[in-house]
C-alpha positions as CSV (number, residue, x, y, z in Angstrom):
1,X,141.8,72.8,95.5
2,X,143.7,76.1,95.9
3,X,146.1,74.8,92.7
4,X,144.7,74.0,89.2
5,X,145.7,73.5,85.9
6,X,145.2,76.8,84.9
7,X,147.4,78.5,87.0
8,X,150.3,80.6,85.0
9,X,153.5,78.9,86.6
10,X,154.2,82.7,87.6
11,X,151.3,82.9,89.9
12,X,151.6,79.4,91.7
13,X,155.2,80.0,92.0
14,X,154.6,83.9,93.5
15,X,151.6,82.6,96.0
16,X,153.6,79.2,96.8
17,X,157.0,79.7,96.4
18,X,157.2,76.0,98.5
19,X,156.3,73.7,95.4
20,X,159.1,75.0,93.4
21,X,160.7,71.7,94.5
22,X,158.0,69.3,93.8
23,X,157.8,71.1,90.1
24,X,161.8,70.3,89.6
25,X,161.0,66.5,90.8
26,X,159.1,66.3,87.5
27,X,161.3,67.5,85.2
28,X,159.2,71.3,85.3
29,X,162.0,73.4,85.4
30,X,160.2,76.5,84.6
31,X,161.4,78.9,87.4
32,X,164.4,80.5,85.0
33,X,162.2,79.7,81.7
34,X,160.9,82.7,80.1
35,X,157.8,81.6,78.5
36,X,157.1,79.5,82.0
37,X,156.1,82.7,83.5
38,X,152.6,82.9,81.4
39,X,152.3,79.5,80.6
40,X,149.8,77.5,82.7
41,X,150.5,74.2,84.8
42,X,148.1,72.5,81.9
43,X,150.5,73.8,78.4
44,X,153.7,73.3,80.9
45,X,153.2,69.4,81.5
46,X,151.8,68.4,78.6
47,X,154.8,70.8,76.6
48,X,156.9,68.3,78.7
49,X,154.7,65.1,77.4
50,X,153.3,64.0,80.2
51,X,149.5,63.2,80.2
52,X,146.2,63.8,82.2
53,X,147.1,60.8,84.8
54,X,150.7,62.7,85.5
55,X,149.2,66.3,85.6
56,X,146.4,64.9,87.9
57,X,149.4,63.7,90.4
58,X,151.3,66.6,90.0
59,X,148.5,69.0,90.8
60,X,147.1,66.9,93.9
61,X,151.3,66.7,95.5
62,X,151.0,70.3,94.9
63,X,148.3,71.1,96.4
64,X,149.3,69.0,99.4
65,X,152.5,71.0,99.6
66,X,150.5,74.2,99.4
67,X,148.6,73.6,102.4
């Protein structure tokens, strides 16, 4: 997988710009959010309160997006 959960939101967004989308489909608004910048895909959903199951979906749409 090219995405993980470890990724800062600012470096998925700056080497996919294409799953900005599928971020704003759950709720992960984080493109104009300051702190979303440095904050990782893990400490982003679960600051939302989603759990591992959701974050495993997410990850896996987005890496289908990204490829």
């Amino acid at each position: 997988m090219k995405i993980n959960k470890d990724m800062t939101f600012g470096e998925l967004l700056q080497k996919y710009p294409d799953v900005a989308g599928t971020l704003a489909q759950y709720g992960l608004h984080c493109i104009g959010c300051h702190i979303g910048i440095s904050e990782t895909l893990e400490q982003g959903i679960k600051a939302h309160g989603m759990d591992d199951k959701v974050m495993d979906d997410i990850i896996r749409e987005l890496n289908e997006k990204a490829s």
